[in-house]
KEKE-3310 file (N, C-alpha, C; in steps of 0.2 Angstrom, whole numbers, plus 5000, padded with zeros to 4 digits):
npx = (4830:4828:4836:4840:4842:4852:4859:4869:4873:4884:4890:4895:4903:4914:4920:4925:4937:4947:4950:4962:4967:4964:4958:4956:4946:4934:4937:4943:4933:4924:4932:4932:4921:4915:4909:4903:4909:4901:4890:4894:4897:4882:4878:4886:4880:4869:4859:4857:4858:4868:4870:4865:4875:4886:4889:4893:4904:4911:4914:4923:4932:4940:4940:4931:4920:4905:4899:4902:4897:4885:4883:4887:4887:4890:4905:4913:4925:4935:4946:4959:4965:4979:4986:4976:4968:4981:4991:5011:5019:5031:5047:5049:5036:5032:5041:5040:5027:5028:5036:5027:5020:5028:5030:5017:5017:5030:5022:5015:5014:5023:5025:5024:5030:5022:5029:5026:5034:5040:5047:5063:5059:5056:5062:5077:5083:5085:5096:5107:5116:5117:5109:5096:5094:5093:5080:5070:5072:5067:5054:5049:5047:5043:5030:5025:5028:5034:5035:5050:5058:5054:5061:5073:5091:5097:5105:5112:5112:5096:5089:5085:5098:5092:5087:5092:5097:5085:5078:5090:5086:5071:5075:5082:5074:5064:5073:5071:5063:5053:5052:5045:5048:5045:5053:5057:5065:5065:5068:5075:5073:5065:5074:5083:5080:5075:5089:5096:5087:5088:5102:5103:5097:5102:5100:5105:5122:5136:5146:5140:5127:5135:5140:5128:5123:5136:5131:5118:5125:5131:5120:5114:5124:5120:5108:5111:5119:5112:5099:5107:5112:5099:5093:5091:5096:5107:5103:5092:5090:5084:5074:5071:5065:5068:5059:5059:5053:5046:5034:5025:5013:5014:5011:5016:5014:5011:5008:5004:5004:5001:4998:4988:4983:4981:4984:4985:4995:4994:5005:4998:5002:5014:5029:5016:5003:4989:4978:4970:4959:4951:4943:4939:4946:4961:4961:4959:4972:4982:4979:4984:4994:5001:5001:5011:5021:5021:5022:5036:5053:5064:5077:5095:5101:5106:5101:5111:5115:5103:5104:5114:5114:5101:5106:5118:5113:5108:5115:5124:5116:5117:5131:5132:5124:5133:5142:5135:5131:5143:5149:5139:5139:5153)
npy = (4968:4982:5001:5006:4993:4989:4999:4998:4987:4986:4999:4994:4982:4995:4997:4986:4984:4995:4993:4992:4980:4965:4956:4961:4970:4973:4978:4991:4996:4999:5006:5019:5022:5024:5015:4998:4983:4972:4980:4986:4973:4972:4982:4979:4968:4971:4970:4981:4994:5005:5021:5038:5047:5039:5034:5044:5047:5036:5037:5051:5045:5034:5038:5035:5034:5039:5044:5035:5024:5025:5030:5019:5012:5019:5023:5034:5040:5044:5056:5062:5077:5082:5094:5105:5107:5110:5119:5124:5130:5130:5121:5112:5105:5099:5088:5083:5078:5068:5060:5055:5046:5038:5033:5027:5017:5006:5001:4991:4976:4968:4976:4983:4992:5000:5008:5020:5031:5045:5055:5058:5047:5057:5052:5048:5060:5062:5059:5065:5081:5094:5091:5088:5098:5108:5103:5107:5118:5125:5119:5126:5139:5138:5128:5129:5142:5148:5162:5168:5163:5168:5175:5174:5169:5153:5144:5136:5143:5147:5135:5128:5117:5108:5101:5093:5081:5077:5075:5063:5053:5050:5046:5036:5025:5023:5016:5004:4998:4986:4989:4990:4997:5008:5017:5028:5034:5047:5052:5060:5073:5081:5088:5095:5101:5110:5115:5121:5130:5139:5143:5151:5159:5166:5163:5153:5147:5143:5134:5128:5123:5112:5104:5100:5093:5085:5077:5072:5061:5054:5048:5041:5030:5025:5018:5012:5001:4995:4992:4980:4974:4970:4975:4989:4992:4983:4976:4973:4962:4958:4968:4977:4980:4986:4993:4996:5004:5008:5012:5016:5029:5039:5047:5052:5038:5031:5014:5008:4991:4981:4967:4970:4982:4994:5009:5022:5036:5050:5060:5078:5091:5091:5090:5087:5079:5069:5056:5039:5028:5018:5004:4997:5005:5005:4989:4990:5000:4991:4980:4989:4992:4979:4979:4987:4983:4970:4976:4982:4981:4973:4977:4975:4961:4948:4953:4963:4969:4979:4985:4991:5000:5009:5017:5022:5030:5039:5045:5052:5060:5070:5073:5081:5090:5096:5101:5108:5118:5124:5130:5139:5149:5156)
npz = (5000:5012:5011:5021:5027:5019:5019:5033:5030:5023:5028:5040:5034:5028:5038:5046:5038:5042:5055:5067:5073:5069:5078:5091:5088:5096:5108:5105:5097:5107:5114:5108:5107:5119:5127:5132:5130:5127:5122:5111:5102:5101:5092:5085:5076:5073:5082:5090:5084:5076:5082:5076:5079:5085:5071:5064:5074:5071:5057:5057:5064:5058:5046:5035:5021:5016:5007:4998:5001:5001:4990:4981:4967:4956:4954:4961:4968:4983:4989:5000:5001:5009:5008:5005:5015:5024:5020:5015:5025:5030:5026:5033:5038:5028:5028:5041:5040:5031:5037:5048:5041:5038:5052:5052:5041:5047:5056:5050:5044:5031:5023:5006:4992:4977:4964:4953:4941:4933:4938:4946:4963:4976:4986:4985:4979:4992:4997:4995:5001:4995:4982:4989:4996:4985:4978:4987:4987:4976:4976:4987:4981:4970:4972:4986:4989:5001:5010:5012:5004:4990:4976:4980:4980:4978:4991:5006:5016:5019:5023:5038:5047:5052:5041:5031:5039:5042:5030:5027:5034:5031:5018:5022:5029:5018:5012:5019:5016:5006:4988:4974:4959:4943:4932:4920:4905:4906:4918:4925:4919:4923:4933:4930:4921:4929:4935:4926:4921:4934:4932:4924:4926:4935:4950:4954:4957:4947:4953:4963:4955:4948:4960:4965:4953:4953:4965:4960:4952:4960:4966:4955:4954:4967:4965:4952:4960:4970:4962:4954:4965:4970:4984:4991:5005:5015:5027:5024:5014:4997:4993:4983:4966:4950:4938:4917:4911:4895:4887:4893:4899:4914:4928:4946:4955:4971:4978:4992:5000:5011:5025:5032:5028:5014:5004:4993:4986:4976:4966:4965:4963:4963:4977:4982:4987:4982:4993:4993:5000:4995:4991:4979:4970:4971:4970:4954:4952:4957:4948:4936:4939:4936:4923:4916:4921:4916:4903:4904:4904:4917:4927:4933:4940:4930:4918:4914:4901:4898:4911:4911:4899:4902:4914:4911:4902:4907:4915:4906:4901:4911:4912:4900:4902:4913:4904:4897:4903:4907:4897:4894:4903:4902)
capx = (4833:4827:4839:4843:4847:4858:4867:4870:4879:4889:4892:4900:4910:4917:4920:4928:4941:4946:4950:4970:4969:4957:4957:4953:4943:4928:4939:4945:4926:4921:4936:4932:4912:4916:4903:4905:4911:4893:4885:4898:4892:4876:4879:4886:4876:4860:4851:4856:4862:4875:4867:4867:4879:4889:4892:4896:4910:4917:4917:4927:4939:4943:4939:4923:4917:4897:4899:4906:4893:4879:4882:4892:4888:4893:4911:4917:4931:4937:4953:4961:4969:4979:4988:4973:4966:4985:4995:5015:5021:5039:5049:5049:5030:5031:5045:5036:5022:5032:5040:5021:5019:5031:5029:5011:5020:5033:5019:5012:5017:5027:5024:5027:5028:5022:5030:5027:5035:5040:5053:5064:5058:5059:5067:5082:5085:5087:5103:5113:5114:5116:5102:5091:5092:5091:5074:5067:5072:5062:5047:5047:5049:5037:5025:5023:5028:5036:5038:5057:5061:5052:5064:5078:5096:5099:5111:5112:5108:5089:5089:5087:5103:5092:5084:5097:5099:5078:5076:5091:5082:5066:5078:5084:5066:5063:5077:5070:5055:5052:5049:5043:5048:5044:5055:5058:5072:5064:5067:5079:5070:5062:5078:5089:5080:5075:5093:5097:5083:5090:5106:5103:5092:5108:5098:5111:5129:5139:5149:5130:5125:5142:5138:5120:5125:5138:5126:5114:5130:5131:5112:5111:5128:5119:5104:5113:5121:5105:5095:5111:5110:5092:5093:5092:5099:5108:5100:5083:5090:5077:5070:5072:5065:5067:5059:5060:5044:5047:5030:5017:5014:5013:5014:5019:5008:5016:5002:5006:5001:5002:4995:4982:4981:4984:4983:4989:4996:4996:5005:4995:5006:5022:5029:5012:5000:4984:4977:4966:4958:4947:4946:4941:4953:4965:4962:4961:4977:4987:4981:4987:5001:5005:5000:5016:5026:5022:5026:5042:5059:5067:5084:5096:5107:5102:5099:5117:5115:5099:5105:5120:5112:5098:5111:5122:5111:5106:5124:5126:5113:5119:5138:5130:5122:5138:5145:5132:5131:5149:5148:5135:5142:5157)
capy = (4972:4989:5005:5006:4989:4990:5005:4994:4981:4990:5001:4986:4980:4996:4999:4981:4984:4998:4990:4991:4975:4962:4951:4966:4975:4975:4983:4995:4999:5001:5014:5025:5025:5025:5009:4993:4979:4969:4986:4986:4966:4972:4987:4977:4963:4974:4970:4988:4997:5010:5029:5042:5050:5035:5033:5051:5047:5032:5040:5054:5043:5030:5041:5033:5037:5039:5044:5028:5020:5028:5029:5014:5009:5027:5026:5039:5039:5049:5057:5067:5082:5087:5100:5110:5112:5112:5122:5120:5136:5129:5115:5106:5103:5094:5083:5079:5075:5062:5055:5053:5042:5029:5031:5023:5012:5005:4997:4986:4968:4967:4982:4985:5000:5000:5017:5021:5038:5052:5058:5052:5048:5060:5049:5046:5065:5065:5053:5068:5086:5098:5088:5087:5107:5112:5100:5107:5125:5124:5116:5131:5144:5138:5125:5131:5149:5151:5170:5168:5159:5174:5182:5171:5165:5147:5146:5133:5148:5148:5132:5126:5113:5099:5099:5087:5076:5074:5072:5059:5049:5047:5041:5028:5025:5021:5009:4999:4996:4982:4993:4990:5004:5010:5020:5028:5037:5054:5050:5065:5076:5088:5091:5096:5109:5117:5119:5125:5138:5145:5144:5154:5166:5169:5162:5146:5147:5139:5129:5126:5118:5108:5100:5096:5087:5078:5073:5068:5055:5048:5043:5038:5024:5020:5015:5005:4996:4994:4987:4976:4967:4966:4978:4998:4993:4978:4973:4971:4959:4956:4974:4979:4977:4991:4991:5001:5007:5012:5012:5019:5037:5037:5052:5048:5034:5028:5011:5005:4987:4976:4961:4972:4988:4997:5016:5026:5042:5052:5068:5082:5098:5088:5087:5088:5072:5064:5049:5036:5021:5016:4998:4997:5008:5003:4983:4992:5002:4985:4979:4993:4994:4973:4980:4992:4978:4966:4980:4987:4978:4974:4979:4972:4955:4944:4957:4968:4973:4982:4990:4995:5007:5013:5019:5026:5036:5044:5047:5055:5067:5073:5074:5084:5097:5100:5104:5114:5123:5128:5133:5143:5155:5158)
capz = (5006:5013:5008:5027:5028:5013:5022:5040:5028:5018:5035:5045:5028:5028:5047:5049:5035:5045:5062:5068:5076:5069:5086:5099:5088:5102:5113:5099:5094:5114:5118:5104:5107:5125:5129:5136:5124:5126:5120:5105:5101:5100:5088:5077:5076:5069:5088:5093:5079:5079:5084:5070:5082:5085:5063:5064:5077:5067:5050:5056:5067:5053:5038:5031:5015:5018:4999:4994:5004:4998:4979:4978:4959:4951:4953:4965:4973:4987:4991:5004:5000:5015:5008:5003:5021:5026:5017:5018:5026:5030:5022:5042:5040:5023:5032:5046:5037:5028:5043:5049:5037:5039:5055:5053:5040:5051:5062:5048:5041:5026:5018:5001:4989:4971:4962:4946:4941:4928:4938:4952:4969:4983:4993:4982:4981:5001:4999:4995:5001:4991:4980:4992:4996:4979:4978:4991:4986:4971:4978:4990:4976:4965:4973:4992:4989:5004:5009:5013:4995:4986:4974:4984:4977:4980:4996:5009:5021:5017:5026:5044:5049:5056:5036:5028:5042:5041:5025:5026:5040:5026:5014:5026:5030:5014:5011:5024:5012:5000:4984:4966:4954:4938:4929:4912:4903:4907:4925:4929:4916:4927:4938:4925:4917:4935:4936:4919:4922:4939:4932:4919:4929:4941:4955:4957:4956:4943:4957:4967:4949:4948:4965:4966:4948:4956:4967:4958:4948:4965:4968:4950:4954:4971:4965:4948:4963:4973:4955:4953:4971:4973:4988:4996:5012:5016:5031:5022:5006:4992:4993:4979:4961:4948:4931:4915:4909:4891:4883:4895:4901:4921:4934:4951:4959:4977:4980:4998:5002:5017:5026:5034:5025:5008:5004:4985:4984:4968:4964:4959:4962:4966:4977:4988:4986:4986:4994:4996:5001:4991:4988:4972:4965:4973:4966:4948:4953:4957:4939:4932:4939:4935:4915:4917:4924:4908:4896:4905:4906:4924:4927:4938:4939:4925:4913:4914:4896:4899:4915:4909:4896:4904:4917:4905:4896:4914:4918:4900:4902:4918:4912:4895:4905:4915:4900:4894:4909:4907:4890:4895:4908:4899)
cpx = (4831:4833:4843:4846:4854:4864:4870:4875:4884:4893:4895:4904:4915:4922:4926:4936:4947:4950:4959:4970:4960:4955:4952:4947:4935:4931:4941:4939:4923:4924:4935:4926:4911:4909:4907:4907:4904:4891:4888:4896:4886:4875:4879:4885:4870:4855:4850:4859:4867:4870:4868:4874:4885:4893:4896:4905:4916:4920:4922:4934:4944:4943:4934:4924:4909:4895:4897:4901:4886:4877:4887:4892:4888:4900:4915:4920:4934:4943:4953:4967:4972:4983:4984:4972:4973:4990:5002:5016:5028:5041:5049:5042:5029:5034:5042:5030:5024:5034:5032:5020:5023:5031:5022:5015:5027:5030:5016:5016:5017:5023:5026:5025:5029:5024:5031:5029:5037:5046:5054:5061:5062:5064:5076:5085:5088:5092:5109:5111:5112:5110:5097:5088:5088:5084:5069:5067:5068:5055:5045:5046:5042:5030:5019:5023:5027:5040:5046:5060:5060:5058:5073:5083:5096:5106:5108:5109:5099:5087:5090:5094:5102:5090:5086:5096:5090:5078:5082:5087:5076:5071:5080:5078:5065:5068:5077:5063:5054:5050:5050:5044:5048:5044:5054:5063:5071:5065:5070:5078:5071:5068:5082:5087:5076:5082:5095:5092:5086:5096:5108:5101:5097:5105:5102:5116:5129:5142:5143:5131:5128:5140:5131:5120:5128:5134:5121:5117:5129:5125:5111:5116:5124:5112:5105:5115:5117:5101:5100:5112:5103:5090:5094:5095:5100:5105:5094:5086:5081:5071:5066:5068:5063:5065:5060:5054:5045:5040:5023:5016:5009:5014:5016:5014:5014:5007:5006:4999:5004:4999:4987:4980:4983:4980:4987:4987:4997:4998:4999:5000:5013:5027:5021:5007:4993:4983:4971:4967:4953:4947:4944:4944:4959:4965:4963:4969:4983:4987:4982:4994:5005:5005:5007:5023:5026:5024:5033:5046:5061:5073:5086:5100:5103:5100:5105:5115:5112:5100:5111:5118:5107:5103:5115:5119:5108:5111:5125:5122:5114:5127:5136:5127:5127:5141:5143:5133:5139:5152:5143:5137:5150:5157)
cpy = (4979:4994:5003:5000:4986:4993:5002:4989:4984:4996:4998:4985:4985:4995:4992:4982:4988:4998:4989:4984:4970:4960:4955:4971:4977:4980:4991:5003:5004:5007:5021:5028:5026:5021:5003:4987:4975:4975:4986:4980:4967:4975:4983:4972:4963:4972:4976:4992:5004:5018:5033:5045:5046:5035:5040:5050:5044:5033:5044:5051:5039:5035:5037:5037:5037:5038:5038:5023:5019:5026:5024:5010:5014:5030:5030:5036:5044:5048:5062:5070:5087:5092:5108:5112:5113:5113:5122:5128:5137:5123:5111:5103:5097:5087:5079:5077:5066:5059:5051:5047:5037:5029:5023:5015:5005:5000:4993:4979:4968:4970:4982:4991:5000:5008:5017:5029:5042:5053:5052:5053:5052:5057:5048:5054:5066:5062:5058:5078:5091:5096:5090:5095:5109:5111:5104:5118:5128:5123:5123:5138:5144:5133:5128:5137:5150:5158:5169:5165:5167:5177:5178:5168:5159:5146:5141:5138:5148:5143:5132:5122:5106:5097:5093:5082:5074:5072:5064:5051:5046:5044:5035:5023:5021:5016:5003:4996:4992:4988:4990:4997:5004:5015:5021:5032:5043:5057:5059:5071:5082:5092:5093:5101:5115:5118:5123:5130:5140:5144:5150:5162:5168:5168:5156:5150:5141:5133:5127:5120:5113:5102:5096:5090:5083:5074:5069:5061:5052:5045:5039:5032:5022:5015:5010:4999:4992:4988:4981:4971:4965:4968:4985:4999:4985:4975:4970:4970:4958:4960:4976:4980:4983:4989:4996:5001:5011:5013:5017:5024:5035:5043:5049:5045:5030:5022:5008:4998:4983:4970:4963:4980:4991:5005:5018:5035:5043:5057:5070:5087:5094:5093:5084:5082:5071:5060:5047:5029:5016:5010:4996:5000:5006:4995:4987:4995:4997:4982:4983:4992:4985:4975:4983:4986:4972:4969:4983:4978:4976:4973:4975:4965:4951:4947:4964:4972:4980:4988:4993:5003:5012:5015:5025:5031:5041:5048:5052:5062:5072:5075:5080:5091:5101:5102:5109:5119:5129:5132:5141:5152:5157:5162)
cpz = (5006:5011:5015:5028:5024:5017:5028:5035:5026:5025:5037:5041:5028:5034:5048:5044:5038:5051:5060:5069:5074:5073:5091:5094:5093:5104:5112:5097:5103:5118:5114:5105:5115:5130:5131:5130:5121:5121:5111:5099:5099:5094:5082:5072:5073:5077:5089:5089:5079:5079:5078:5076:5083:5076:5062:5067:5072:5059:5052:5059:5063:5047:5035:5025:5015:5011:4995:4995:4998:4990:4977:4973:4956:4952:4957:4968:4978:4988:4997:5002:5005:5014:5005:5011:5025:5024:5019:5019:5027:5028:5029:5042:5033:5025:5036:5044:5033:5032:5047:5048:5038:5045:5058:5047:5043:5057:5058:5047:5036:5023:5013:4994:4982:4969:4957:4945:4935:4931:4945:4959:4974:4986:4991:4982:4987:5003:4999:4997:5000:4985:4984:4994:4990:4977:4981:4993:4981:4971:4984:4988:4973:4967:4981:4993:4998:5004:5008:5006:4992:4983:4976:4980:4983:4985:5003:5015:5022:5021:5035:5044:5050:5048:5033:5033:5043:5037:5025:5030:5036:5021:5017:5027:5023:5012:5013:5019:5009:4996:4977:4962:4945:4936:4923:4912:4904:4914:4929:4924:4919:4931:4937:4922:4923:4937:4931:4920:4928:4938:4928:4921:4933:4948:4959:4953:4952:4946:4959:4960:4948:4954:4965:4957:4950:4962:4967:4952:4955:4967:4961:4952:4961:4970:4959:4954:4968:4968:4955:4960:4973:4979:4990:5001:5015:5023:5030:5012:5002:4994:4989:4971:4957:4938:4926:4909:4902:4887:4887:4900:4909:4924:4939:4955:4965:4977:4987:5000:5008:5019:5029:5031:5018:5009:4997:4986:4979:4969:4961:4958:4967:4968:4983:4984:4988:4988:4996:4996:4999:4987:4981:4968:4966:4970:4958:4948:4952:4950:4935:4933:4938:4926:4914:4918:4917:4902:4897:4906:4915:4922:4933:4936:4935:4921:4912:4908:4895:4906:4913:4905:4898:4908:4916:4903:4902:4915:4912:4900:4906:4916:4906:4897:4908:4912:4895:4898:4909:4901:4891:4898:4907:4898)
residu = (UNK:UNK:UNK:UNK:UNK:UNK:UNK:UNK:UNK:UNK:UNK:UNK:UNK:UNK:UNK:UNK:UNK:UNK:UNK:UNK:UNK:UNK:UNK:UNK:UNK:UNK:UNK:UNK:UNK:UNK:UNK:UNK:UNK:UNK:UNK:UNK:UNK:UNK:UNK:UNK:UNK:UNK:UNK:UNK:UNK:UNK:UNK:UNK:UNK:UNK:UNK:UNK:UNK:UNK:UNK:UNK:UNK:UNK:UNK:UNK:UNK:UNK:UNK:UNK:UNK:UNK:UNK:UNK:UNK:UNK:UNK:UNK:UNK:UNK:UNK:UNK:UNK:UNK:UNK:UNK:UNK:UNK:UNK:UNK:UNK:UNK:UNK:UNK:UNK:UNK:UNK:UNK:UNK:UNK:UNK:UNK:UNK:UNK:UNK:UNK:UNK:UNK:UNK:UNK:UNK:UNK:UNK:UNK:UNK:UNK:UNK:UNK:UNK:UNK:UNK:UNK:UNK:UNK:UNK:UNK:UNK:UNK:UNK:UNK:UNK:UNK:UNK:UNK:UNK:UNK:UNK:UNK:UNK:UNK:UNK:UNK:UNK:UNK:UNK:UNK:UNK:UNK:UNK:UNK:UNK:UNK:UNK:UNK:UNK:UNK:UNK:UNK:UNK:UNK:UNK:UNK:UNK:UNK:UNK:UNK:UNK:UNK:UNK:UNK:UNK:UNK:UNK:UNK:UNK:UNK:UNK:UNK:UNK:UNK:UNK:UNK:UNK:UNK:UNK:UNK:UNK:UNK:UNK:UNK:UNK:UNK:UNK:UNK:UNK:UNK:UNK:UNK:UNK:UNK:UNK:UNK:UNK:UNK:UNK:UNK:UNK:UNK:UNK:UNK:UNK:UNK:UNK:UNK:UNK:UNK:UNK:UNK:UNK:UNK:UNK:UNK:UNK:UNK:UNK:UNK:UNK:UNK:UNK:UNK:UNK:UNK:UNK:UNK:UNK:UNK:UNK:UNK:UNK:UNK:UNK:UNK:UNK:UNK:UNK:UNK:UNK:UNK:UNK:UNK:UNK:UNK:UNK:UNK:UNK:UNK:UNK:UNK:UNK:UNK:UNK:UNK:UNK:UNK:UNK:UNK:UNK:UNK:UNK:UNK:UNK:UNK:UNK:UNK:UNK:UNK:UNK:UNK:UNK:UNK:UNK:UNK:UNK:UNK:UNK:UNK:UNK:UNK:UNK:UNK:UNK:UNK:UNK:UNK:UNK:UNK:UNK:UNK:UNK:UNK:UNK:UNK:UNK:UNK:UNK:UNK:UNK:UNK:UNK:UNK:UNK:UNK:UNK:UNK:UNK:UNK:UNK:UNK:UNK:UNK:UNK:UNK:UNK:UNK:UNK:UNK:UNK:UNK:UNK:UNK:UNK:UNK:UNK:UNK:UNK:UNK)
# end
């Protein structure tokens, strides 16, 4: 087989995987290249092969990898980094970006969400407000370096009004999800010694710190009683399935599957993410992530003992900081 015909096949394989609608894909292929469905037939048949201008169109309208194409036995993997070419300038545009996103998931067929993590999922954060602020005051501070944060005490003020009631609506979003998670004991790590440093720094109040702990005690009991029914949101039973990942070092990997599509996000400068599509990474992906799942515990009904302590000992860390905290500021 000549190079070129190599590239035509591997072209189509990509291109068909690709396709919203695998039925109508003609019509799909014909509205985009602005041809007639025959003409489209043709194309993809090898009688009339697609125009360099045409491959141009579809790599940029689906995301192709030409790359991937090309050097498809040297491993590469491609990603988009959309917060390199779009930087976050207000905490409304990271939102909306996330709401994007389940909006496109939302159109699929039985989605489900593999999440291995380090720390807690965003979305868990956005269950409560004062948390959710505080998250999101941090991540503007130090990742986004929003002007208006700079230098900035911690104060609902800093905030627009519709903020909370966004971010809630993705956590909702997110309970509607089938989810697989992979937890460890370091899970609320990170968010306990960014308060203890801006409490320290005089940049949170003592009462502030008080609060965004007590609410992080209520997201830690809503999702014990979440793991223990097998559910995030009663209307969508058998959601649910949380494990407890004691053995193997994992950052935050979100893999998103479906009946017709899969896609993984990875942090790199959390909480702002990469992604691809990339089918063989994404099968090694899912075997990694069943590797995680045969080395960790699951929690939940039929194993109380296990969920009881991991719980506990979340809860304890959170009750030993409140009391360090108030030691502290004495």
């Amino acid at each position: 087989m000549s190079q070129i015909d190599d590239f035509k096949r591997k072209f189509l394989e990509n291109l068909r995987l690709h396709f919203k609608n695998k039925k109508n894909w003609a019509d799909e292929l014909s509205t985009i290249l602005n041809c007639t469905k025959a003409s489209v037939y043709k194309k993809m048949s090898d009688e009339n092969f697609f125009l360099l201008s045409d491959i141009i169109l579809l790599t940029k309208h689906f995301g192709l990898s030409l790359d991937k194409i090309i050097y498809e036995d040297l491993g590469r993997v491609n990603f988009i980094a959309h917060y390199v070419t779009n930087p976050i300038h207000e905490v409304e545009q990271y939102l909306e970006h996330l709401t994007n996103i389940f909006t496109q998931i939302n159109q699929l067929t039985n989605p489900t969400v593999y999440y291995a993590t380090r720390e807690l999922p965003i979305f868990y954060y956005f269950l409560n407000g004062p948390l959710t602020l505080f998250k999101l005051y941090v991540f503007s501070r130090t990742i986004w370096k929003i002007e208006s944060f700079k230098g900035a005490k911690f104060s609902e003020s800093l905030f627009k009004e519709s903020i909370v009631t966004k971010s809630r609506l993705l956590a909702d979003n997110f309970s509607k999800l089938k989810s697989i998670e992979y937890w460890n004991s370091n899970i609320l790590d990170s968010t306990m010694q960014q308060l203890m440093f801006y409490t320290e720094s005089g940049d949170l109040s003592l009462n502030d710190a008080h609060l965004i702990l007590d609410g992080l005690l209520e997201v830690i009991k809503t999702v014990k009683e979440a793991t223990l029914v097998g559910h995030k949101n009663p209307l969508t039973p058998s959601n649910f399935e949380l494990y407890e990942n004691k053995i193997l070092h994992t950052n935050n990997h979100i893999l998103l599957r479906s009946d017709q599509y899969c896609g993984l996000y990875i942090t790199f400068d959390n909480p702002n993410f990469l992604f691809t599509e990339d089918k063989e990474f994404l099968e090694y992906t899912f075997d990694w992530y069943n590797t995680i799942e045969d080395n960790s515990y699951q929690l939940g009904h039929g194993s109380g003992h296990h969920t009881s302590i991991f719980f506990t000992s979340l809860e304890r860390k959170v009750l030993n900081l409140k009391n360090k905290l108030d030691i502290l500021t004495i």
